[in-house]
Legacy VTK file of the C-alpha trace (Angstrom):
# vtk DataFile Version 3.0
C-alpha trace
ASCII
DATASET POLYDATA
POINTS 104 float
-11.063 -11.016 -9.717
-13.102 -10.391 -13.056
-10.178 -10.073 -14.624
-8.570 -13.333 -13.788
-12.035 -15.014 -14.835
-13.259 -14.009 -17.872
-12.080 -13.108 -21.349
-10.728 -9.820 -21.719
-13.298 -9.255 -24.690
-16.273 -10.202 -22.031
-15.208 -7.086 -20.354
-15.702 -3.250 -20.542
-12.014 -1.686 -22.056
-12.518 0.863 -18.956
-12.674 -1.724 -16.196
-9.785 -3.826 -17.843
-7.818 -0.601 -18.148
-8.455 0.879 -14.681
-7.354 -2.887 -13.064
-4.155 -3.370 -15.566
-3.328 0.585 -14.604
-3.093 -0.273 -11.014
0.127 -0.673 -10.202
0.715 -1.575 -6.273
-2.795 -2.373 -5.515
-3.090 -5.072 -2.859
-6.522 -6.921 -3.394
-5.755 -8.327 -0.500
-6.981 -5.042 1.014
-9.562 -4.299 -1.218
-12.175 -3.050 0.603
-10.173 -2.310 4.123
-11.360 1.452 5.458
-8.504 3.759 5.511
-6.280 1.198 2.688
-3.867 3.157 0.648
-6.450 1.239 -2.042
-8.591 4.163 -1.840
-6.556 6.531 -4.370
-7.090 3.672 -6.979
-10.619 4.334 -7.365
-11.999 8.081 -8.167
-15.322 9.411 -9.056
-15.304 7.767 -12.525
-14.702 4.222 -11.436
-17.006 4.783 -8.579
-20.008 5.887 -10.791
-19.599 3.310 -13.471
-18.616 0.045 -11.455
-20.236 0.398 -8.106
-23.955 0.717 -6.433
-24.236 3.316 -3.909
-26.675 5.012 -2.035
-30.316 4.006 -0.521
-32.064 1.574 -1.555
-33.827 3.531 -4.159
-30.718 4.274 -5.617
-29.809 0.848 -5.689
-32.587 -0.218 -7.366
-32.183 2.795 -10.020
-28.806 1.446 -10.545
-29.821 -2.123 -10.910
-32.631 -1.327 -13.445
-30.023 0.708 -15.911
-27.618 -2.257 -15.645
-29.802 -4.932 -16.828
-31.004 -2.670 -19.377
-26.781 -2.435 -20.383
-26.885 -6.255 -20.770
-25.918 -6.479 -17.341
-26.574 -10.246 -16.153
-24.803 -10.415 -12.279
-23.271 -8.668 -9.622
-21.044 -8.815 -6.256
-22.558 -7.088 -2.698
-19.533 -6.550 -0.783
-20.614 -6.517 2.628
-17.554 -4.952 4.317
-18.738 -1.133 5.101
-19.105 -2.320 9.267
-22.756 -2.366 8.634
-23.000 -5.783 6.948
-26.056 -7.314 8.477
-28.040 -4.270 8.007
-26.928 -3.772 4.582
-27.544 -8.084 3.729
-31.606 -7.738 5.934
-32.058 -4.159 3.613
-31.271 -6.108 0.264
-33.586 -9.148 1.146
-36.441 -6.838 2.110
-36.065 -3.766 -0.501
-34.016 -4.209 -3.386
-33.363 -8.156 -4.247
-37.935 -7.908 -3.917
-37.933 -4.603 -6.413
-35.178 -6.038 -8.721
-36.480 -9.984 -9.145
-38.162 -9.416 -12.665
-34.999 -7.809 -13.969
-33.234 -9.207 -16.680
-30.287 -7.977 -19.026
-31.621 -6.453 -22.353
-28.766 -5.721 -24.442
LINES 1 105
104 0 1 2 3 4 5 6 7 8 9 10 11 12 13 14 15 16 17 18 19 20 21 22 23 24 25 26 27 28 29 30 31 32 33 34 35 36 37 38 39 40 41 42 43 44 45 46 47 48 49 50 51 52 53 54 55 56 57 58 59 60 61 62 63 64 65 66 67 68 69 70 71 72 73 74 75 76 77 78 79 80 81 82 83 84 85 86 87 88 89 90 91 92 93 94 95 96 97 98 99 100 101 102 103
């Protein structure tokens, strides 16, 4: 958990926030389909903390979070597709994204 690891000034206000606002969330089910966890996370949280969509958008996504100062991420391979998801990163995105590095 980010929170648990790193200094709460290290972090964005609006992920420390959403995660000290969650009352009843069970990490334990974090990324279960059908978890009651689901209602936690709306549009907002969606767009600003996770990377969705093709590859292209991805890769999009990637670029404009190195250019935030952006440094490392998480794949969470748990959407029943994982090995399709884990080949599609080594051959499209981790390839497009290796000269990346956080600018601000």
């Amino acid at each position: 958990d980010l929170v648990n690891r790193y200094p709460p000034e290290q972090l964005p206000p609006a992920l420390t926030g959403y995660i000290r606002d969650r009352t009843g969330y069970d990490y334990h089910h974090h990324a279960e389909v059908g978890s009651t966890n689901a209602a936690f996370v709306g549009e907002e949280v969606t767009d600003r903390f996770c990377v969705l969509g093709e590859a292209a958008e991805h890769i999009e996504k990637l670029q404009e979070l190195a250019a935030a100062g952006v440094d490392q991420f998480n794949i969470y391979l748990m959407n029943g597709d994982e090995e399709d998801q884990l080949e599609r990163y080594g051959r499209e995105i981790i390839p497009a994204s290796a000269g990346l590095a956080a600018t601000a």
